[in-house]
C-alpha positions in Angstrom: 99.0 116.1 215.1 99.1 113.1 212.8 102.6 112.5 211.5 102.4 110.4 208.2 105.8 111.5 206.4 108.5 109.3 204.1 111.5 111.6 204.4 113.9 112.2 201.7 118.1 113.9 202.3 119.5 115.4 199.2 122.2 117.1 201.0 124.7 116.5 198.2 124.5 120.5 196.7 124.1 121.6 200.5 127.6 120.1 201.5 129.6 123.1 201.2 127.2 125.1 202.7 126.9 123.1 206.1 123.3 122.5 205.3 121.4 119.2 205.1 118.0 120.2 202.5 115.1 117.7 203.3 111.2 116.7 201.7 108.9 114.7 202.9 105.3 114.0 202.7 102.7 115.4 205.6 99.4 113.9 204.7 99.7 114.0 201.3 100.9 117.0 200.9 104.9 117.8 200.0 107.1 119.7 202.5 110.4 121.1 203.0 113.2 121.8 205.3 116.8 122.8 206.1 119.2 121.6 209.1 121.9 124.1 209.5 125.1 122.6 211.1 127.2 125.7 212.0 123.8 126.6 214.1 122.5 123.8 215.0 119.0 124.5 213.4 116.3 122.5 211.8 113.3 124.7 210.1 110.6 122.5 208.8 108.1 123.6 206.4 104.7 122.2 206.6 103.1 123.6 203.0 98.9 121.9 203.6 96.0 122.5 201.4 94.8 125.9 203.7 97.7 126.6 206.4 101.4 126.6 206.8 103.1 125.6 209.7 106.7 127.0 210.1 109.1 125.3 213.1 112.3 125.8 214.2 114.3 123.7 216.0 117.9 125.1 217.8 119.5 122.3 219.2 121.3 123.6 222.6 123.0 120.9 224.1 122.2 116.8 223.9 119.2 117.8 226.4 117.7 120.8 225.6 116.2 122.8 222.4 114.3 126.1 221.6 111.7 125.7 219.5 109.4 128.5 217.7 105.9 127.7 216.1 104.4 129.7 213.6 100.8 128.8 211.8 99.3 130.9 209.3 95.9 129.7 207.8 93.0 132.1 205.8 90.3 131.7 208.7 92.2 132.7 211.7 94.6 134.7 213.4 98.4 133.7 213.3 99.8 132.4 215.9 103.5 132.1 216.9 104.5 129.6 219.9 107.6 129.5 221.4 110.0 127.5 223.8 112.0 125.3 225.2 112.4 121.7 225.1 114.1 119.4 227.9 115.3 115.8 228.3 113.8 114.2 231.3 114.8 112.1 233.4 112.9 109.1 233.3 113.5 107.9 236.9 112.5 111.1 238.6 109.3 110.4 237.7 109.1 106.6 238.0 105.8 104.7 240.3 108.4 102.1 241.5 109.2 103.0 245.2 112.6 102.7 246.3 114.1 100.2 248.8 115.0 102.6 250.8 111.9 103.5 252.2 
């Protein structure tokens, strides 16, 4: 997925209602979203020329979300994918071997 956006925060209405409203551009085309504070969840809305792509991020803790994935175009079958996300740690996986062995 090719990410071209400019993202705009007009949270100023949204204040009392613990909600962040955001637009920004996804190839050309304008889309929408909401962060929820209380919850701790993002829904982007990707509105393109023939599909829309709906994702929801729940933050869990500072290294781990859930995320849910739902495409709807007119040639094929929705799909919903769902999830969770996790930090990793970097030098678990690192090609440098210790001094210690």
């Amino acid at each position: 997925m090719k990410f071209n956006a400019g993202l705009e925060n007009s949270d100023d209405e949204n204040k009392k209602a613990d909600s962040t409203a955001i637009e920004w551009q996804y190839c050309g085309h304008l889309c929408s979203g909401v962060f929820q504070q209380n919850t701790k969840v993002y829904v982007l809305n990707f509105h393109l020329k023939t599909s829309t792509v709906v994702i929801t991020y729940r933050i869990l803790d500072k290294n781990k979300m859930a995320v849910c994935i739902v495409e709807v175009d007119g040639r094929h079958t929705p799909t919903v994918q769902m999830g969770n996300m996790y930090r990793l740690d970097p030098n678990m996986y690192s090609t440098k071997k210790s001094d210690d062995s």
